[in-house]
GUKELUM-126305 format. One record per residue (C-alpha): chain; residue number from 1; x, y, z; residue in three letters. Coordinates in Angstrom, 3 decimals, padded with zeros to 6 digits. Last residue first. Example, Ala and Ser with C-alpha at 12.3 -4.5 7.8 and 13.67 -1.06 7.14 Angstrom:
2
  mol  seq         x         y         z  type
    A    2   013.670  -001.060   007.140   SER
    A    1   012.300  -004.500   007.800   ALA
END
This chain:
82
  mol  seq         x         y         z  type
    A   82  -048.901   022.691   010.986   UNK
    A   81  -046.281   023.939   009.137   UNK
    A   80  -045.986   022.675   005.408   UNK
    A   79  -042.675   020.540   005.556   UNK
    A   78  -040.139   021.389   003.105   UNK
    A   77  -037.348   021.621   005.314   UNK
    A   76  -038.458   019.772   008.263   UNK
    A   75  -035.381   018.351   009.105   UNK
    A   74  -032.667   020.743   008.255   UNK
    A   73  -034.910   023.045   010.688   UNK
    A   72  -036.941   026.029   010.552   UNK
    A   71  -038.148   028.947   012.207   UNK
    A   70  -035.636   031.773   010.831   UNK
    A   69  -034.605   030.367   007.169   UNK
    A   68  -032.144   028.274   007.649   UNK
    A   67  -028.516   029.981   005.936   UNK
    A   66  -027.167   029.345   002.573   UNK
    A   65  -023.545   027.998   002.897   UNK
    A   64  -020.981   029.267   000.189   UNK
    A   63  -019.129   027.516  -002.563   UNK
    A   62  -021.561   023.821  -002.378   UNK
    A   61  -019.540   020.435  -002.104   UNK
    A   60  -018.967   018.866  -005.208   UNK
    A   59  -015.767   019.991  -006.175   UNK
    A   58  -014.581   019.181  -002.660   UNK
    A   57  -015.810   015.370  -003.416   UNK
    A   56  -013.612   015.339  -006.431   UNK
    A   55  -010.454   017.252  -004.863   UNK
    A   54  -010.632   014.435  -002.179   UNK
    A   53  -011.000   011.727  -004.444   UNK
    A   52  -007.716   012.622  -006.415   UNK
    A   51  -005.808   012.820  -002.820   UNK
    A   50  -006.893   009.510  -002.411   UNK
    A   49  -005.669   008.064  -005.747   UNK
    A   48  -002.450   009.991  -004.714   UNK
    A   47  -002.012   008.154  -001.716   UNK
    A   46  -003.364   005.342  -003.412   UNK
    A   45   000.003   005.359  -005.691   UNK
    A   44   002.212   006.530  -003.042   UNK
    A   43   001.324   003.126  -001.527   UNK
    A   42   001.271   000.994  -004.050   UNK
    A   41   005.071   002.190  -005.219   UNK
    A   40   006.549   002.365  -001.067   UNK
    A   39   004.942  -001.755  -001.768   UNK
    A   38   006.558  -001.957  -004.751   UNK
    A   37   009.947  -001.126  -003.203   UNK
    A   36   009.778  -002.698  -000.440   UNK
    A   35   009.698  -005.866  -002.654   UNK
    A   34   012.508  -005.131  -004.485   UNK
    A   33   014.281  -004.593  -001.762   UNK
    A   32   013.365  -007.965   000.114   UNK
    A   31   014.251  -009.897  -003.338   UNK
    A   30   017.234  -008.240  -003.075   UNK
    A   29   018.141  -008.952   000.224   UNK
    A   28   017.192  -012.557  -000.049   UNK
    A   27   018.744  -013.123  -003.196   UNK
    A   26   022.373  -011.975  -001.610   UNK
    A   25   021.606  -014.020   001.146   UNK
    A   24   021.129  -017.142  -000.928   UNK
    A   23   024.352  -015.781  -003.081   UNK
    A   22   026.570  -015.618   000.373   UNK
    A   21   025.162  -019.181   001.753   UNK
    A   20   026.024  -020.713  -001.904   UNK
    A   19   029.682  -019.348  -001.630   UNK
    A   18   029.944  -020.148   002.020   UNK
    A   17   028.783  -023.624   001.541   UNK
    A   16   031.074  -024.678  -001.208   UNK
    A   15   034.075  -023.399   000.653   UNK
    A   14   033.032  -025.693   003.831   UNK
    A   13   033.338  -028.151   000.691   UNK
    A   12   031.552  -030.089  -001.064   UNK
    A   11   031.800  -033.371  -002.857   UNK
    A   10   030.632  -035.466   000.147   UNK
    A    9   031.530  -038.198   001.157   UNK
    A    8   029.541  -040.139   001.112   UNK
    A    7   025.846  -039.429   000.596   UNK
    A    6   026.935  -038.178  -003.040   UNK
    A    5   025.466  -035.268  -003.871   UNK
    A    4   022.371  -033.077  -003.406   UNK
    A    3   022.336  -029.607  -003.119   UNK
    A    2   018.991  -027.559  -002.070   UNK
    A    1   018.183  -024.038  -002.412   UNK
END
């Protein structure tokens, strides 16, 4: 914030100062707050995006595992045995 007056002298006071120091601070803070608090905000809200993914890609994944059959591999399921 910028006040302009007079180059001399001056129209303000010391007074003038403190008052205009105390708001600038007092928009500082609250700006700062305010921004914490949308940032705590975006964060809860991917947490729970996250959380929503998880449950999705649980859903998908099969109950129970089927075992190999005896001989085989993961890799050459399928494969005609040579």
């Amino acid at each position: 914030m910028a006040l302009e007056g007079p180059a001399d002298p001056s129209p303000f006071r010391e007074e003038h100062l403190r008052v205009v120091t105390a708001v600038a601070n007092l928009a500082a803070s609250r700006l700062e707050s305010l921004r914490l608090r949308e940032e705590t905000a975006d964060k809860r809200r991917l947490e729970e995006d996250l959380r929503g993914a998880a449950r999705i890609q649980e859903s998908l994944l099969p109950r129970t595992r089927r075992p190999f059959p005896v001989g085989s591999s993961p890799g050459r399921a399928g494969c005609a045995a040579r």
